[in-house]
PDB file with one MODEL, atoms N, CA, C and O in Angstrom:
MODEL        1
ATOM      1  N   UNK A   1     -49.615  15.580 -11.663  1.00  0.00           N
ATOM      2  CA  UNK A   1     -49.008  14.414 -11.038  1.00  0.00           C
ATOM      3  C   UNK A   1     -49.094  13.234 -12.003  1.00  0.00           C
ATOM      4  O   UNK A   1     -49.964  13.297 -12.872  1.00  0.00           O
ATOM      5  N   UNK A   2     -48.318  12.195 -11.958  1.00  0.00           N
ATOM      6  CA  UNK A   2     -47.757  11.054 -13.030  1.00  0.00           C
ATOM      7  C   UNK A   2     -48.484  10.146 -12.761  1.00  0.00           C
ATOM      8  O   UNK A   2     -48.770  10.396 -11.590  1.00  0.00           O
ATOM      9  N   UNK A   3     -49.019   9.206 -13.041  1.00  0.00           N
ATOM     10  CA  UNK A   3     -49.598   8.265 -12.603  1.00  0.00           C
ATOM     11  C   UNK A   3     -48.597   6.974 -13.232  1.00  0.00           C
ATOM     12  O   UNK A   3     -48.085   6.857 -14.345  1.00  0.00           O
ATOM     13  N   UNK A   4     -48.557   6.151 -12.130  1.00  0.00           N
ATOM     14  CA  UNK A   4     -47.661   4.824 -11.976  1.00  0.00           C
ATOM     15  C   UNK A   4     -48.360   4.023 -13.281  1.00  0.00           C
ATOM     16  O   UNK A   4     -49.570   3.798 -13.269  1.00  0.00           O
ATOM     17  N   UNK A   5     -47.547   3.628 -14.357  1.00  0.00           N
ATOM     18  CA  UNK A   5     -47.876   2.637 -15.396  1.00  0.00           C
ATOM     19  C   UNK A   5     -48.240   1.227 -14.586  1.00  0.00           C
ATOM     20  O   UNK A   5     -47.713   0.778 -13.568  1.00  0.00           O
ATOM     21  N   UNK A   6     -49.284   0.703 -15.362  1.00  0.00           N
ATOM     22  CA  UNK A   6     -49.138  -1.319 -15.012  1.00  0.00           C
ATOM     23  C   UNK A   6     -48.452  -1.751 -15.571  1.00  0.00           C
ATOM     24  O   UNK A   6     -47.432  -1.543 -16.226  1.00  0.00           O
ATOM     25  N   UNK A   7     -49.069  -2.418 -15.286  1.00  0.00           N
ATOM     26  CA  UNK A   7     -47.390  -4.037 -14.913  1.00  0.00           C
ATOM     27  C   UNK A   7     -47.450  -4.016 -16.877  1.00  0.00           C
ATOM     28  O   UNK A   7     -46.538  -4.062 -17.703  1.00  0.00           O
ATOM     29  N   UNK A   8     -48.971  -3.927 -17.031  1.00  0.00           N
ATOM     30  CA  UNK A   8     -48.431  -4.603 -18.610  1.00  0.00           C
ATOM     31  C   UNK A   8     -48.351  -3.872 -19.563  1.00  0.00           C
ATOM     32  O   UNK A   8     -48.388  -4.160 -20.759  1.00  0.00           O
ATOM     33  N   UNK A   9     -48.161  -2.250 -18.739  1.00  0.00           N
ATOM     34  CA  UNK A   9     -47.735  -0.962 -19.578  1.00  0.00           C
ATOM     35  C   UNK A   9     -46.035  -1.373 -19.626  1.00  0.00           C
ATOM     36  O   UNK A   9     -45.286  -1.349 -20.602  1.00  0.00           O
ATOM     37  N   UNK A  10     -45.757  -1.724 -18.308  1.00  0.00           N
ATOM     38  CA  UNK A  10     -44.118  -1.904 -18.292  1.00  0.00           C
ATOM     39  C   UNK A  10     -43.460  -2.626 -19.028  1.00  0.00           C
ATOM     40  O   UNK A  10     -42.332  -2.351 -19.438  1.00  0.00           O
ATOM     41  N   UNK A  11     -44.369  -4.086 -19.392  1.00  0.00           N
ATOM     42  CA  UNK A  11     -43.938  -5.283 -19.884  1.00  0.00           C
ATOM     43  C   UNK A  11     -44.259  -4.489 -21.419  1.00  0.00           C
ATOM     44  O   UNK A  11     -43.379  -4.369 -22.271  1.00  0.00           O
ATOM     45  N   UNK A  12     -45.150  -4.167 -21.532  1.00  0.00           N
ATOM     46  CA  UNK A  12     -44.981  -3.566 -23.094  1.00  0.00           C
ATOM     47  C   UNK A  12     -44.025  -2.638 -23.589  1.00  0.00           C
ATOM     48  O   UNK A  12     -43.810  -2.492 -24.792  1.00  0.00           O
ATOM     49  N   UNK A  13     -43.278  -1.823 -22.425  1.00  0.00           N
ATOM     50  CA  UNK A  13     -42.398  -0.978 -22.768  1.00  0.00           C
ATOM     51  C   UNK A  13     -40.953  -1.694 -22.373  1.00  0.00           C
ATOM     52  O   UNK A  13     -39.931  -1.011 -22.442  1.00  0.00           O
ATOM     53  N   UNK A  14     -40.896  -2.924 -22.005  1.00  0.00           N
ATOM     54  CA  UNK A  14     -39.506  -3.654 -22.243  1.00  0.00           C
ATOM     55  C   UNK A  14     -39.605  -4.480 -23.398  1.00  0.00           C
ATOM     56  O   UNK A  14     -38.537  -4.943 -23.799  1.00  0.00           O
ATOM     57  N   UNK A  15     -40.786  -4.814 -24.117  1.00  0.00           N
ATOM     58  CA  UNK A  15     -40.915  -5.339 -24.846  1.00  0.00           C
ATOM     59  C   UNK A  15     -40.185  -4.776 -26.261  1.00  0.00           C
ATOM     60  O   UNK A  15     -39.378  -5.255 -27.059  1.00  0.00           O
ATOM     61  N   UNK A  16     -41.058  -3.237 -26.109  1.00  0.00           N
ATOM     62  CA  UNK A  16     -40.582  -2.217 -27.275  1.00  0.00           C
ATOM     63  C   UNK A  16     -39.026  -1.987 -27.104  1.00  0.00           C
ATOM     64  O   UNK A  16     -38.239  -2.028 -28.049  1.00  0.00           O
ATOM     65  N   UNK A  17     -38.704  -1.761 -25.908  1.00  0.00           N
ATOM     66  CA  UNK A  17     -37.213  -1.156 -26.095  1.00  0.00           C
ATOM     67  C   UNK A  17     -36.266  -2.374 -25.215  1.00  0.00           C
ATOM     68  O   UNK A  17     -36.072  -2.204 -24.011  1.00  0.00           O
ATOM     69  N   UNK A  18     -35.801  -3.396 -25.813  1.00  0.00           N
ATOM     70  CA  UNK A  18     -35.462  -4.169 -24.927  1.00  0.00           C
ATOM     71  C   UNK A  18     -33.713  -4.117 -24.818  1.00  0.00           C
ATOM     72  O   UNK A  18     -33.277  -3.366 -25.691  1.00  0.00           O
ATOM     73  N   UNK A  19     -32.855  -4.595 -24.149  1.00  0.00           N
ATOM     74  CA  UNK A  19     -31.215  -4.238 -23.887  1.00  0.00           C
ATOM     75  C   UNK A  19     -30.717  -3.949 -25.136  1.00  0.00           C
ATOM     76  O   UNK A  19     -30.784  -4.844 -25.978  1.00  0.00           O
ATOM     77  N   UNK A  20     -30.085  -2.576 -25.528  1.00  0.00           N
ATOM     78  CA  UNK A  20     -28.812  -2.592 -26.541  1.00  0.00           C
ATOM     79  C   UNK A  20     -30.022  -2.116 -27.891  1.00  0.00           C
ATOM     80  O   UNK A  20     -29.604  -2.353 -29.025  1.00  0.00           O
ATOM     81  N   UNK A  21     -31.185  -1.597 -27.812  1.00  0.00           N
ATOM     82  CA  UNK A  21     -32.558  -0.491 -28.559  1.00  0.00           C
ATOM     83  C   UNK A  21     -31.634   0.489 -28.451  1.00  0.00           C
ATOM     84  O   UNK A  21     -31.254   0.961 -27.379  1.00  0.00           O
ATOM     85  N   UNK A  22     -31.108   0.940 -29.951  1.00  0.00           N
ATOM     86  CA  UNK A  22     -30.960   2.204 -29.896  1.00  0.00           C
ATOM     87  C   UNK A  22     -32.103   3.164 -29.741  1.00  0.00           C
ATOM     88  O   UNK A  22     -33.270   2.844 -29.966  1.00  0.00           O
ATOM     89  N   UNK A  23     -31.754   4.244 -29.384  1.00  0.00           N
ATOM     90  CA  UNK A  23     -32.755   5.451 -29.188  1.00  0.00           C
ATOM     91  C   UNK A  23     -31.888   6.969 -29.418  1.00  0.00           C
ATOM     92  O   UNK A  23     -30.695   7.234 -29.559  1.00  0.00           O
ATOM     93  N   UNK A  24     -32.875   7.613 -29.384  1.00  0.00           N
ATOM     94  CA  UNK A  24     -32.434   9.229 -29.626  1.00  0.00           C
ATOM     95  C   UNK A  24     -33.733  10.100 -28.761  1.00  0.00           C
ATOM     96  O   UNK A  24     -34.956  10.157 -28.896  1.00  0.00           O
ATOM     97  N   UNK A  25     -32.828  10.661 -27.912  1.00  0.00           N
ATOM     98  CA  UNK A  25     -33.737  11.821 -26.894  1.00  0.00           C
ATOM     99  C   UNK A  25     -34.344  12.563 -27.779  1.00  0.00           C
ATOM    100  O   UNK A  25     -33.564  12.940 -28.653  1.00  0.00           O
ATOM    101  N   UNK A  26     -35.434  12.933 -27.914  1.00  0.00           N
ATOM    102  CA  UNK A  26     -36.767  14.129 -28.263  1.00  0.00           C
ATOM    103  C   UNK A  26     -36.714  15.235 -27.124  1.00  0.00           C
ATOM    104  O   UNK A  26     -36.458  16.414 -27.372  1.00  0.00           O
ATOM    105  N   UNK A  27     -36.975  14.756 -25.876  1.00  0.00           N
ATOM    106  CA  UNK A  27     -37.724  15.364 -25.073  1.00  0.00           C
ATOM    107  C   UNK A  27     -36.960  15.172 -23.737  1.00  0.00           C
ATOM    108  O   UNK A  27     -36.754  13.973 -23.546  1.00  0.00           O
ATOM    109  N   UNK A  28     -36.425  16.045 -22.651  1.00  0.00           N
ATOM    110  CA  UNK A  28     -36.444  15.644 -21.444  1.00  0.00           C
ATOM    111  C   UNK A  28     -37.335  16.534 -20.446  1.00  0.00           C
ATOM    112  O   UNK A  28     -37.882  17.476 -21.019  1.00  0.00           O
ATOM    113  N   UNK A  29     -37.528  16.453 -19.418  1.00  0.00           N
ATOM    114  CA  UNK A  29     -37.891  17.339 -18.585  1.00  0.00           C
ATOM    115  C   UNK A  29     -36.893  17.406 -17.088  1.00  0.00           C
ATOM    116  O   UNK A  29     -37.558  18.110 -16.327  1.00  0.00           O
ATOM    117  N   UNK A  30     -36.045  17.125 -16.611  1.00  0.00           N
ATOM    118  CA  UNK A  30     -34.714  17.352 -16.221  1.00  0.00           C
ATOM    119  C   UNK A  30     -33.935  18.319 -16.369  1.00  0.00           C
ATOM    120  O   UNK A  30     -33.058  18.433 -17.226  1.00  0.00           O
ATOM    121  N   UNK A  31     -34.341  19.355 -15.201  1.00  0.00           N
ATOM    122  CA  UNK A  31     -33.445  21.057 -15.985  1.00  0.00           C
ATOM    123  C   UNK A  31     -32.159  20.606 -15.341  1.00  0.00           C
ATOM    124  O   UNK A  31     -31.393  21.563 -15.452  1.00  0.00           O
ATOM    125  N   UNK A  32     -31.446  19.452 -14.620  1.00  0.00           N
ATOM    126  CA  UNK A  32     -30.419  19.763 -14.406  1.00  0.00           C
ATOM    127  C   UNK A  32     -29.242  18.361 -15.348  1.00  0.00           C
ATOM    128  O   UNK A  32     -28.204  17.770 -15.052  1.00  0.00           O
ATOM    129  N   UNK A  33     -29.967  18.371 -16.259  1.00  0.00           N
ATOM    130  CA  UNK A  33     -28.856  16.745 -17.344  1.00  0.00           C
ATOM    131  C   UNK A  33     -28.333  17.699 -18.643  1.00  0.00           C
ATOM    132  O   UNK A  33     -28.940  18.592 -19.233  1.00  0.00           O
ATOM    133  N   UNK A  34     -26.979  17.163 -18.856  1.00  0.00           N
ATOM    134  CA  UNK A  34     -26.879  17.989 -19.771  1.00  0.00           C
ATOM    135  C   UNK A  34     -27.215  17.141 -21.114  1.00  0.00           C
ATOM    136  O   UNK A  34     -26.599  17.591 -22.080  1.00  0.00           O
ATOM    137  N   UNK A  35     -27.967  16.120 -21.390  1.00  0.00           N
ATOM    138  CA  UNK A  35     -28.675  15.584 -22.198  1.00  0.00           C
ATOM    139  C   UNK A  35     -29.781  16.567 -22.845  1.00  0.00           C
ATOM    140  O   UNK A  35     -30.595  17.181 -22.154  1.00  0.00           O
ATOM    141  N   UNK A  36     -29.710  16.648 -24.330  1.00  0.00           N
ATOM    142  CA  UNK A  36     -30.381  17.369 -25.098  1.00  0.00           C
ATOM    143  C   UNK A  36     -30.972  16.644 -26.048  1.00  0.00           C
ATOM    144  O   UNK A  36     -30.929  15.414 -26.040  1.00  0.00           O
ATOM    145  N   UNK A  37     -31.566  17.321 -26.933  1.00  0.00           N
ATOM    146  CA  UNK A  37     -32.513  16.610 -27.873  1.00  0.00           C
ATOM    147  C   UNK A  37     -31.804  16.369 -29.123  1.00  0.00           C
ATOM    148  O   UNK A  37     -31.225  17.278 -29.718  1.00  0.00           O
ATOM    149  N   UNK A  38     -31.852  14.560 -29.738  1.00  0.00           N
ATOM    150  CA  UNK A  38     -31.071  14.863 -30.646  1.00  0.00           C
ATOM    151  C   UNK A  38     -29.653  13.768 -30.344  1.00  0.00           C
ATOM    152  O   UNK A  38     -28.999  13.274 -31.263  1.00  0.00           O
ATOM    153  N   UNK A  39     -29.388  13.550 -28.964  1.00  0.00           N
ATOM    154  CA  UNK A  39     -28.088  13.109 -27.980  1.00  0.00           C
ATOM    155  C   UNK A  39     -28.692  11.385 -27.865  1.00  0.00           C
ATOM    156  O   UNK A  39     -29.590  10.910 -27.170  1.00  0.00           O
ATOM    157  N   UNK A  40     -27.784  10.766 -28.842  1.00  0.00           N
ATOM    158  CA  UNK A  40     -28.371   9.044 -28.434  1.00  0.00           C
ATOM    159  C   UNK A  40     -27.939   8.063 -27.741  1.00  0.00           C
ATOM    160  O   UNK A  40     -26.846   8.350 -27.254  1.00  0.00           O
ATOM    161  N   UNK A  41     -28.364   6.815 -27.411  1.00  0.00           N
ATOM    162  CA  UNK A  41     -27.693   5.809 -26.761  1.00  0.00           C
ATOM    163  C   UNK A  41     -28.094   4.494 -26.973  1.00  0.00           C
ATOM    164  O   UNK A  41     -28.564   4.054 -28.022  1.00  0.00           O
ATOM    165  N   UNK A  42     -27.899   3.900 -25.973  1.00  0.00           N
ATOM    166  CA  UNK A  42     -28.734   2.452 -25.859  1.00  0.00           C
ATOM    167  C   UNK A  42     -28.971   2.285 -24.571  1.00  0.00           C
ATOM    168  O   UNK A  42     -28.363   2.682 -23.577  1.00  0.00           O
ATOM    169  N   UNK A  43     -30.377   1.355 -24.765  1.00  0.00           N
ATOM    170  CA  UNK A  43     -30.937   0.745 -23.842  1.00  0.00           C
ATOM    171  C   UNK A  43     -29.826  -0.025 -22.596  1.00  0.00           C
ATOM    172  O   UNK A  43     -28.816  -0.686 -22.839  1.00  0.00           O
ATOM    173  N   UNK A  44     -30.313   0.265 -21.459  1.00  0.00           N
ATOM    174  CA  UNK A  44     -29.835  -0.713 -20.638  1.00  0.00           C
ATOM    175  C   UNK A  44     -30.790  -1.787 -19.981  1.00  0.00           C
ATOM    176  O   UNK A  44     -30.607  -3.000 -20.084  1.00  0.00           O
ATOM    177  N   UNK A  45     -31.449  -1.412 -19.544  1.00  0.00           N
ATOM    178  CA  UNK A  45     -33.029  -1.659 -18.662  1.00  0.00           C
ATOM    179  C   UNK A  45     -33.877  -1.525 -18.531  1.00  0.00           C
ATOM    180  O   UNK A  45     -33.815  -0.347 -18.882  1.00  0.00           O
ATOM    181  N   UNK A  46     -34.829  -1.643 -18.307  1.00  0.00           N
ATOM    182  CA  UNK A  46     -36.544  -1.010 -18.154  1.00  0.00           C
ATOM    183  C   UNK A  46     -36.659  -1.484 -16.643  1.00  0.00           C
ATOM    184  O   UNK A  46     -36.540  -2.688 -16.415  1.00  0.00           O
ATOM    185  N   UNK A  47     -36.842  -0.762 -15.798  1.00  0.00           N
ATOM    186  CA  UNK A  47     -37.271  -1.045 -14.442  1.00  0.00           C
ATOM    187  C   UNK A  47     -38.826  -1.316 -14.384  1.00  0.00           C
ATOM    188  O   UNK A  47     -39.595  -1.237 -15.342  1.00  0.00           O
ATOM    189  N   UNK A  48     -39.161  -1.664 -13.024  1.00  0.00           N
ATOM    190  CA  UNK A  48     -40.488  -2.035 -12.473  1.00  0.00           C
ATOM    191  C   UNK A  48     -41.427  -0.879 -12.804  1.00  0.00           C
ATOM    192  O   UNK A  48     -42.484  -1.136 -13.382  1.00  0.00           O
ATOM    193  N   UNK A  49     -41.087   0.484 -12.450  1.00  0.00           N
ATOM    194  CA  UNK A  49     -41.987   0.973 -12.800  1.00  0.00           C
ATOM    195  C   UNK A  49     -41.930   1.776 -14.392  1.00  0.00           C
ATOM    196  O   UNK A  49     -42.800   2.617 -14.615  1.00  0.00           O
ATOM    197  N   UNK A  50     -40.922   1.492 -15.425  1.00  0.00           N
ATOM    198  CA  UNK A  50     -41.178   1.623 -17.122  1.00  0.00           C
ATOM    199  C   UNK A  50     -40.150   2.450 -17.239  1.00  0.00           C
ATOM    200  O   UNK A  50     -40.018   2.765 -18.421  1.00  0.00           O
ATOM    201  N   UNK A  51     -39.048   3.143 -16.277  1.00  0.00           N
ATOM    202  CA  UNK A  51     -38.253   3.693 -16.439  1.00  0.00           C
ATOM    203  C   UNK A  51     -37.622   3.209 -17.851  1.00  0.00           C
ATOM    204  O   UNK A  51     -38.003   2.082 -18.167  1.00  0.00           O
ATOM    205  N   UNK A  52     -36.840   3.756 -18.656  1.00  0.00           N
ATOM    206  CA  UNK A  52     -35.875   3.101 -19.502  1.00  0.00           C
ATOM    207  C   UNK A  52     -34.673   3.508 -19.240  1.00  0.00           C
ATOM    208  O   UNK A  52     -34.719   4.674 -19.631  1.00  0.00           O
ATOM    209  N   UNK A  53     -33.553   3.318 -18.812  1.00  0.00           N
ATOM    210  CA  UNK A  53     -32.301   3.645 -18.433  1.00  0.00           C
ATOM    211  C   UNK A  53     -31.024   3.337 -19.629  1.00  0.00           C
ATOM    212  O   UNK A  53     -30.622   2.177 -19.723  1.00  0.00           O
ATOM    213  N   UNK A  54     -30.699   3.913 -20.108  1.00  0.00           N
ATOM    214  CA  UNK A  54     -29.780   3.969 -21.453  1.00  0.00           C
ATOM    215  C   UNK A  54     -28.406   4.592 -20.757  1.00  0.00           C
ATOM    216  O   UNK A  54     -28.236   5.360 -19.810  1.00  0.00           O
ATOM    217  N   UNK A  55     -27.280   3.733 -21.893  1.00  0.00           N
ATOM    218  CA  UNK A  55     -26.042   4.489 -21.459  1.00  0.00           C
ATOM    219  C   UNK A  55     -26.148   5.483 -22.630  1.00  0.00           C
ATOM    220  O   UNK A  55     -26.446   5.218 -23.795  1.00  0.00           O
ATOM    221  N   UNK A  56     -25.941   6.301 -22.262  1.00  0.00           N
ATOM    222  CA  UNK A  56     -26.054   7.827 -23.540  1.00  0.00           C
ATOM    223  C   UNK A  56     -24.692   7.745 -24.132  1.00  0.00           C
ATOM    224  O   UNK A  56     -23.789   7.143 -23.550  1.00  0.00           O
ATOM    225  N   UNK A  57     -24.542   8.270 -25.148  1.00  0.00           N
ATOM    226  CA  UNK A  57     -23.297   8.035 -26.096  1.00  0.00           C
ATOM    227  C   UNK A  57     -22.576   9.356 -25.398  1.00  0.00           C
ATOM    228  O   UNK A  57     -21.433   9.546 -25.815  1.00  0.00           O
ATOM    229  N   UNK A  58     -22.957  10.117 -24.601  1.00  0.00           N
ATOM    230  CA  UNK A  58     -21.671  11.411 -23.728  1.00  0.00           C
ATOM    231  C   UNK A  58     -21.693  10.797 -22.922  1.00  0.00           C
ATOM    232  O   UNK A  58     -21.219  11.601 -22.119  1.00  0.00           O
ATOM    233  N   UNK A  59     -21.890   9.770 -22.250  1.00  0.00           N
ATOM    234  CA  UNK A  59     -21.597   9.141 -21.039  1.00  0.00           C
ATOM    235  C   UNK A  59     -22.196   9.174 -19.924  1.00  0.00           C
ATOM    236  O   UNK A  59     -21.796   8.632 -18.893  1.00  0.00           O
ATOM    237  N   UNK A  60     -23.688  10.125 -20.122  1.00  0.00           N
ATOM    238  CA  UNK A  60     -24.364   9.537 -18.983  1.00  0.00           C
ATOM    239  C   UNK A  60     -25.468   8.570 -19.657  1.00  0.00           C
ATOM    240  O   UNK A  60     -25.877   8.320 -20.791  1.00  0.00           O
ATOM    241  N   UNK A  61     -25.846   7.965 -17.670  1.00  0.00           N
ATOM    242  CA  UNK A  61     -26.256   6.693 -17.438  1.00  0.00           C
ATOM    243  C   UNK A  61     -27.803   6.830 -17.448  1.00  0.00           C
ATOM    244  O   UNK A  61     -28.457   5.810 -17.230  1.00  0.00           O
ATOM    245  N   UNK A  62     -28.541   8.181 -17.716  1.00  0.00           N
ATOM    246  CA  UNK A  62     -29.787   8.835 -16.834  1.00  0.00           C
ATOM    247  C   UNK A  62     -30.883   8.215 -17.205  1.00  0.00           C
ATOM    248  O   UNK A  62     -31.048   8.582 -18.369  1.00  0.00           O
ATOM    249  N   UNK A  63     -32.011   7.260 -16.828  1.00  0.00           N
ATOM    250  CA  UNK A  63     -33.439   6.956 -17.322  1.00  0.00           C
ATOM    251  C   UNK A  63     -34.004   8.070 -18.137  1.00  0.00           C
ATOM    252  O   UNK A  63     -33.683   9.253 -18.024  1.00  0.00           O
ATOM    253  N   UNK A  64     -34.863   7.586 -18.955  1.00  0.00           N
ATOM    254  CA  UNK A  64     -36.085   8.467 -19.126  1.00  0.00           C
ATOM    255  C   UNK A  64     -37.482   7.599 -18.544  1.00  0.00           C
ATOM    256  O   UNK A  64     -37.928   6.453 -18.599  1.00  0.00           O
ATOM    257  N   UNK A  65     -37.836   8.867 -17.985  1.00  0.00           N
ATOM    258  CA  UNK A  65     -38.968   8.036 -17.094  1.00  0.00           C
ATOM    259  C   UNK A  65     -40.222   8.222 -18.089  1.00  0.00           C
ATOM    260  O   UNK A  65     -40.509   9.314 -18.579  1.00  0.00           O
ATOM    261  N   UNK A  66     -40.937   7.033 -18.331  1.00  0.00           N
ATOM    262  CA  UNK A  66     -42.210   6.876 -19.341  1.00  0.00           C
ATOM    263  C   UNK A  66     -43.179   7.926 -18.667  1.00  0.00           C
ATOM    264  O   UNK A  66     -43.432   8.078 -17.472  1.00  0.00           O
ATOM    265  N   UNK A  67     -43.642   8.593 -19.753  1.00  0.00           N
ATOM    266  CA  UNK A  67     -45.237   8.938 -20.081  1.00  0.00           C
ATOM    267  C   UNK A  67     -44.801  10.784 -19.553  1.00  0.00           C
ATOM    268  O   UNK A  67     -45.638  11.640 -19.838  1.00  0.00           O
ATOM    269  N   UNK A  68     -43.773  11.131 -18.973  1.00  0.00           N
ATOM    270  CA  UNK A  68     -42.730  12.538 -19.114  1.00  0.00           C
ATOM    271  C   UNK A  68     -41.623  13.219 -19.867  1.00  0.00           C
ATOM    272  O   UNK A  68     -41.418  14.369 -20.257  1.00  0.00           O
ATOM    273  N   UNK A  69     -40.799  11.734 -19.939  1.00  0.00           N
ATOM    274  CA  UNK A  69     -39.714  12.889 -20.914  1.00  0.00           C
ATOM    275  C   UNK A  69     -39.764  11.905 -22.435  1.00  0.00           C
ATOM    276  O   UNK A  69     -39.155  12.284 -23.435  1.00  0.00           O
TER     277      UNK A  69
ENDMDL
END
């Protein structure tokens, strides 16, 4: 089971990846995205609880949720 990041795990992880951070997927754990490793985008958001939500360059919208994928 995951345990919920703090507030100033979150604030550190909008800090690191803040709107329009490129990135490149490593890792998901999502057997049903067709996001693979390797597949990049940009940042959109970091939610309350550290989500990072990127528009992916194939066009999905999908978070990666911190400290899993």
């Amino acid at each position: 089971m995951n345990k919920m990041p703090s507030s100033e795990t979150v604030e550190r992880i909008r800090k690191e990846f803040p709107t329009g951070t490129r990135i490149e997927l490593i890792h998901m754990e999502d057997p049903y995205t067709k996001l693979k490793p390797g597949d990049q985008g940009s940042v959109d958001f970091v939610d309350d609880i550290g989500t990072i939500f990127c528009n992916w360059d194939q066009g999905s919208s999908l978070g990666i949720v911190y400290n899993v994928d």
